[in-house]
C-alpha positions in Angstrom: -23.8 -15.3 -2.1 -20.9 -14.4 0.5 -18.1 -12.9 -1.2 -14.1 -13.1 0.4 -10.4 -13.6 -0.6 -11.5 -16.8 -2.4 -14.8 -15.4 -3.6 -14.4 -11.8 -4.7 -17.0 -9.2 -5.5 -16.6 -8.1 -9.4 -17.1 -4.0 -7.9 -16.8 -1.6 -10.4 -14.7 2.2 -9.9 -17.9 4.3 -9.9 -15.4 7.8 -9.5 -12.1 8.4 -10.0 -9.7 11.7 -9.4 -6.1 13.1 -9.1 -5.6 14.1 -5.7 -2.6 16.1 -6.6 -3.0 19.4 -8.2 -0.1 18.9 -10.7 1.6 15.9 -12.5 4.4 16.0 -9.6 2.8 12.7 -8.2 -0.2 11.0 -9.6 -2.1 10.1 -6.1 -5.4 8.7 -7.3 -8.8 9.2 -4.9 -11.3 5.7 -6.3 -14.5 5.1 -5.4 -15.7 1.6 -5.2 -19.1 0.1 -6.0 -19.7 -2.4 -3.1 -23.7 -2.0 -3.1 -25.7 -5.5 -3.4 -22.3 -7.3 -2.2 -23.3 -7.5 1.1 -20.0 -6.7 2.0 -19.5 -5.1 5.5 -16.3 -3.1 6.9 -15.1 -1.0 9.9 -12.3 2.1 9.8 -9.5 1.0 10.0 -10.2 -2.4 7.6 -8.2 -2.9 4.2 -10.0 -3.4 0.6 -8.3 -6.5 -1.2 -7.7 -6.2 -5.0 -7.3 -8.4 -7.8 -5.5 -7.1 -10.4 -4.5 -8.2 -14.3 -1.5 -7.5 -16.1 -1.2 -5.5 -19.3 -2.6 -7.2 -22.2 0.7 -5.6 -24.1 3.0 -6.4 -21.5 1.0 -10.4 -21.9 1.5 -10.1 -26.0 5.3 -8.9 -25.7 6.2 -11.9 -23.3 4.7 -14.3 -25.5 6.3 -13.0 -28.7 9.6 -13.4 -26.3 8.7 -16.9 -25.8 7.5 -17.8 -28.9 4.3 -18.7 -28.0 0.8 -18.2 -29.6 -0.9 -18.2 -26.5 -3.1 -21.0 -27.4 -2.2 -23.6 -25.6 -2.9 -24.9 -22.4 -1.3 -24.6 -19.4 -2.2 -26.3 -16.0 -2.4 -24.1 -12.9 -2.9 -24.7 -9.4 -6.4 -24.5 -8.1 -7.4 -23.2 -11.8 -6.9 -26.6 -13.7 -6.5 -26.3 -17.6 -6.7 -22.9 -19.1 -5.2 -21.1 -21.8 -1.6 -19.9 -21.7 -2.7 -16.3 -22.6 -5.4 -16.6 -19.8 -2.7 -17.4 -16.9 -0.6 -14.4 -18.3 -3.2 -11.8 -18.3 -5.1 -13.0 -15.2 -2.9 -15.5 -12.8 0.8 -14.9 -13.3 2.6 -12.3 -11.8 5.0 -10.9 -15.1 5.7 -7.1 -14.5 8.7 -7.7 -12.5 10.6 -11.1 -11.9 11.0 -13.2 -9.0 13.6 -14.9 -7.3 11.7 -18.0 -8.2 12.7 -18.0 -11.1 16.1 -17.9 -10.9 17.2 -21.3 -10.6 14.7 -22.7 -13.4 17.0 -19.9 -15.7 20.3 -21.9 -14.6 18.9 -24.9 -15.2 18.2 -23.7 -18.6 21.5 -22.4 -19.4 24.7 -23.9 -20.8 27.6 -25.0 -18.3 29.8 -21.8 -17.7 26.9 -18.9 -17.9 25.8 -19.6 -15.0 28.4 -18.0 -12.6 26.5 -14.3 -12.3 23.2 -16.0 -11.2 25.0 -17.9 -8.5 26.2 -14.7 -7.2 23.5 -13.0 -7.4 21.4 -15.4 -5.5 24.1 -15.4 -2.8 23.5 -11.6 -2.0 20.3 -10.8 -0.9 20.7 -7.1 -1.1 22.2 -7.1 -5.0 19.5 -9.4 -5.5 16.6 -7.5 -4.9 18.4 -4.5 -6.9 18.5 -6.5 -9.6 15.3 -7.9 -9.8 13.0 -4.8 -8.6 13.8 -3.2 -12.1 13.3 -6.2 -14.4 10.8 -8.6 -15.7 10.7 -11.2 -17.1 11.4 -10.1 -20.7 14.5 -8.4 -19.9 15.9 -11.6 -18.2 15.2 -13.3 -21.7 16.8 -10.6 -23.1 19.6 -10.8 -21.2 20.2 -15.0 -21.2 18.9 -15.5 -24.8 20.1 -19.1 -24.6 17.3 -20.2 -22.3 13.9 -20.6 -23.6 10.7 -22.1 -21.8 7.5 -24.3 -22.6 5.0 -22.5 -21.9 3.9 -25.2 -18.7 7.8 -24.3 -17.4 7.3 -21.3 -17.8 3.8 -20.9 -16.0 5.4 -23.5 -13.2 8.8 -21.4 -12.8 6.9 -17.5 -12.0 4.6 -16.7 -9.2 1.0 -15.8 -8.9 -0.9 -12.9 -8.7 -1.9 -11.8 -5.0 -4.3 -9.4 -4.1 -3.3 -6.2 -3.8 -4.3 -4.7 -0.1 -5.6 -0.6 0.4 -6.1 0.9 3.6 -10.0 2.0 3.1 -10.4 5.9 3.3 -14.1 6.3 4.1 -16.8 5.3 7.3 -19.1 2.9 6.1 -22.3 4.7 7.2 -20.7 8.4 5.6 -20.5 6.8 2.4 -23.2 3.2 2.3 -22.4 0.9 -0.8 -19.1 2.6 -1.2 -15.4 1.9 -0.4 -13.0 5.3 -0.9 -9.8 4.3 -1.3 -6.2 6.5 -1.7 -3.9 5.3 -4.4 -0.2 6.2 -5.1 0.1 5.2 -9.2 3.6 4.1 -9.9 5.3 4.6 -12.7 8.8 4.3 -13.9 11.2 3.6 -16.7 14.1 0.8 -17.0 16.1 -0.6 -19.6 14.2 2.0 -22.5 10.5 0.7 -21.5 7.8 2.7 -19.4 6.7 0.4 -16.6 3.7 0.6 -13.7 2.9 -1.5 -10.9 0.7 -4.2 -11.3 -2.5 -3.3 -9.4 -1.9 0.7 -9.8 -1.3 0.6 -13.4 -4.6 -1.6 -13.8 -6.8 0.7 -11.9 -4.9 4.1 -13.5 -4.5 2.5 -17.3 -6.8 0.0 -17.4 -10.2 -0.1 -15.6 -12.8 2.0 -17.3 -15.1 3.7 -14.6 -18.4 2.1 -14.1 -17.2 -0.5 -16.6 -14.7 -3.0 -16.2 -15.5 -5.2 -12.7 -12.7 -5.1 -10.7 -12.6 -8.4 -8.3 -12.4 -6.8 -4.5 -12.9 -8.4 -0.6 -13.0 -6.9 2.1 -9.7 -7.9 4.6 -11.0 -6.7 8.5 -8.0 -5.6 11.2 -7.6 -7.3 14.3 -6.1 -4.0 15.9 -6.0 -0.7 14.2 -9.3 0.2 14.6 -10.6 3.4 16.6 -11.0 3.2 20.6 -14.4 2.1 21.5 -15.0 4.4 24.3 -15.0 7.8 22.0 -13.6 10.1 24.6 -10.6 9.1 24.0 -8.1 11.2 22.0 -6.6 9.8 19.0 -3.4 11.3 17.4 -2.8 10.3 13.3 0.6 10.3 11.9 -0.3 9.5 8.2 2.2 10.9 5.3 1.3 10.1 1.8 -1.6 7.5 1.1 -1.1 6.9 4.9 -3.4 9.1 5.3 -6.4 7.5 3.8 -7.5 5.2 7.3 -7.5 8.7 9.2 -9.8 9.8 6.6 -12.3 7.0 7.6 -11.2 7.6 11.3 -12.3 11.6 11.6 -15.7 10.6 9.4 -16.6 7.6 12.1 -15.3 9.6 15.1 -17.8 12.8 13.5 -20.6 10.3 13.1 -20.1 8.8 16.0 -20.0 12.2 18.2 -16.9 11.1 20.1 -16.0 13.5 22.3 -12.1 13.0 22.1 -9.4 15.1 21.2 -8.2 14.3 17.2 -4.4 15.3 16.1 -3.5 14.8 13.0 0.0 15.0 11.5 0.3 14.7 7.6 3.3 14.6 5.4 4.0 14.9 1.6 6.3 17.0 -0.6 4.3 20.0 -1.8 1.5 22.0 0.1 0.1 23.6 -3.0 -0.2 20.3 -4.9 0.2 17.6 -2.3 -2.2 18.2 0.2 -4.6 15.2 0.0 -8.2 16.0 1.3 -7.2 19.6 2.3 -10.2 21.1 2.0 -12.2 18.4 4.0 -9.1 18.7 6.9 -9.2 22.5 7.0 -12.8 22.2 7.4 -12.7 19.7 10.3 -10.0 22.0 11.7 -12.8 25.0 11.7 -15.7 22.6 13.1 -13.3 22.2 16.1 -13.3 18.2 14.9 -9.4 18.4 14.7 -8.6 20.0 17.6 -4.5 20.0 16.3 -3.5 19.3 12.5 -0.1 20.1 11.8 1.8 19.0 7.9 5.2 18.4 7.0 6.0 19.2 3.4 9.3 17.6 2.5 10.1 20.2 -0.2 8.7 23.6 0.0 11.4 24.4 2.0 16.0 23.9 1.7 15.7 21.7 4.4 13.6 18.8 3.9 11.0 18.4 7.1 9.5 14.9 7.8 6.7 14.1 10.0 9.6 12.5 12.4 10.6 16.4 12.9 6.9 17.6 13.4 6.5 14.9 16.3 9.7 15.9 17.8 8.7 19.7 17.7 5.5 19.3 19.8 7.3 16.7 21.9 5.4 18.4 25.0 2.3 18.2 24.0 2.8 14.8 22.4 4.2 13.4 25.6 0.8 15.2 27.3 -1.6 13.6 25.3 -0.1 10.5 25.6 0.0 10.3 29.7 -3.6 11.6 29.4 -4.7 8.4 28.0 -4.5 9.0 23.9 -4.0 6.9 21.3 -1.0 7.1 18.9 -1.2 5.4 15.2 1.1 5.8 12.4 -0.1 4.5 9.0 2.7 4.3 5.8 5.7 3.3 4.5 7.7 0.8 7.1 10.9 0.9 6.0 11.4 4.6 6.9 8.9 6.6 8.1 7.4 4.2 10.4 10.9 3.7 11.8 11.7 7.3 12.0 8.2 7.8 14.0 9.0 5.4 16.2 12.2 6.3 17.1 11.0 10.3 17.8 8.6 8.6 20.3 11.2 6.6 22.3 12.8 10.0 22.5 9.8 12.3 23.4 9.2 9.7 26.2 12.8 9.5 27.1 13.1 13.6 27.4 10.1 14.9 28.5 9.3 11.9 31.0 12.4 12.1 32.5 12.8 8.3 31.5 16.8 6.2 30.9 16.8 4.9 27.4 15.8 1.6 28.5 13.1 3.0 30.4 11.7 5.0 27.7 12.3 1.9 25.2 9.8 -0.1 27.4 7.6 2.1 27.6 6.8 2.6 23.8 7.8 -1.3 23.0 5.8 -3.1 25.4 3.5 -0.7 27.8 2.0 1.2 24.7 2.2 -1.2 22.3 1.7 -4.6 23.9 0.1 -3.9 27.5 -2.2 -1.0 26.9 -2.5 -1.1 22.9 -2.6 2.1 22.7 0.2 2.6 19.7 -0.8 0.8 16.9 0.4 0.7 13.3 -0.5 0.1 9.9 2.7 0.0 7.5 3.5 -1.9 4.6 
């Protein structure tokens, strides 16, 4: 049997640790059972994940609705199944969705519907709003609307699979995918809340118990050079980190002869250094020939992997005329943007480039023509 997107593999978490050395961040190393799948993948390739929602949060939304749970609902591409099914399994419920917006006017009387309007005219309040709230505190909040449970189930969104940058080789660990997981957790309006997929595998999957539905999801372009003499630099703060982790293992294996620079990032060194031991070792073995960190908060002055980049602008700027690769792996909102903006000005300083000159040279010669600058954010 071939397993995909449409077809998981029901894998089971054969290890699980805190990679943090404190409760200052709960950063979760998993080991995935993949052996007898017959699923294949390359460094650089993403593990896709299925998760289910909390059977209390499921209970509390159907005591909201009045609901027993019993009865059927009908669901695209899943036909008839119960209502209490399509909560815990197919639904998306631990935060709302815009989606839902309009079905909750339609449901209220004529004069309570003037905030939603607003709201929905304003993208930015708008995603405030709703990134703190589900869909019991919406409920809460417009107590004169109340759904079947078929509106309901037609008015939310569904689950998607959750995607994880894979932190092993395939032939250092065979029948196993490593990934590196970031748990979140916060509290808002007086309840303790997780995301979906992280609070499943922190809370909820019981190691070498509960099967966890998983494909594998390939890259087109973030993958390691094919001729291995090439050098490679990483910039991978947080769980960006965990491809460059598969990408030292294959390049070891492999006996590429490049260079390797990595640059990591987190808040502590004493408690946040992911894989230290394993870095500081391919630092000795001469495997990283350059590893340099950025911890945000050991230090007044908070230092960013932006400001680590900028500080070895010269040999950065070397590197890269020499022929190396540059990937950054993270958080695209600001770190990736940061990043890139520190290599538009390493090229614009120490190549003696204008600032159009420099722009086009990270923007379309790296990226584009040569594809040697490639990214992995989310």
């Amino acid at each position: 049997m071939e397993y995909s997107r449409k077809n998981p593999f029901p894998a089971t978490i054969k290890e699980a640790y805190c990679l943090a050395r404190d409760n200052v961040k709960e950063t979760n190393h998993y080991i995935v059972d993949i052996a007898d799948s017959g699923l294949e993948y390359k460094p650089g390739d993403s593990l896709g994940l299925f998760p289910r929602n909390d059977p209390e949060l499921v209970e509390a939304l159907l005591q909201k609705l009045g609901s027993s749970g019993d009865e059927s609902v009908e669901l695209k591409r899943k036909g008839e199944i119960s209502f209490r099914e399509a909560l815990a399994e197919h639904l998306t419920i631990h935060r709302a969705n815009r989606k839902f917006l309009k079905p909750l006017m339609a449901k209220l009387p004529v004069g309570n519907q003037q905030g939603l309007e607003q709201l929905l005219s304003d993208r930015t309040a708008l995603d405030q709003y709703l990134n703190v709230r589900d869909y019991i505190d919406l409920l809460d909040e417009y107590p004169a609307a109340s759904f079947t449970p078929q509106e309901f189930a037609e008015s939310v969104g569904g689950i998607t699979p959750r995607l994880y940058s894979i932190a092993s080789a395939p032939g250092a660990h065979p029948g196993e995918v490593h990934l590196t997981v970031a748990i979140v957790r916060y509290n808002s309006f007086e309840r303790d809340r997780a995301g979906l997929a992280t609070g499943y595998l922190a809370d909820r999957v019981t190691v070498g118990e509960t099967p966890v539905p998983v494909f594998i999801q390939p890259t087109r372009g973030f993958v390691i050079p094919g001729d291995g003499s090439h050098d490679i630099i990483m910039v991978g703060p947080g769980t960006g980190i965990a491809p460059f982790r598969a990408f030292l293992e294959q390049r070891e294996m492999d006996g590429a002869s490049g260079r390797n620079w990595l640059i990591f990032g987190e808040w502590f060194e004493k408690t946040t250094f992911f894989y230290e031991e394993e870095f500081r070792a391919w630092q000795e073995s001469g495997m990283l020939a350059r590893l340099d960190t950025a911890f945000s908060r050991d230090q007044d002055e908070k230092v960013y992997v932006q400001h680590r980049l900028q500080q070895a602008a010269t040999e950065v700027w070397e590197w890269l005329v020499a022929g190396a690769y540059f990937y950054v792996c993270g958080d695209k909102d600001y770190m990736a943007k940061d990043v890139h903006q520190a290599l538009i000005d390493i090229a614009r300083v120490q190549g003696s480039l204008s600032e159009e000159e420099a722009e086009h040279y990270v923007n379309r010669t790296l990226m584009k023509e040569e594809k040697r600058y490639l990214r992995d954010v989310y």
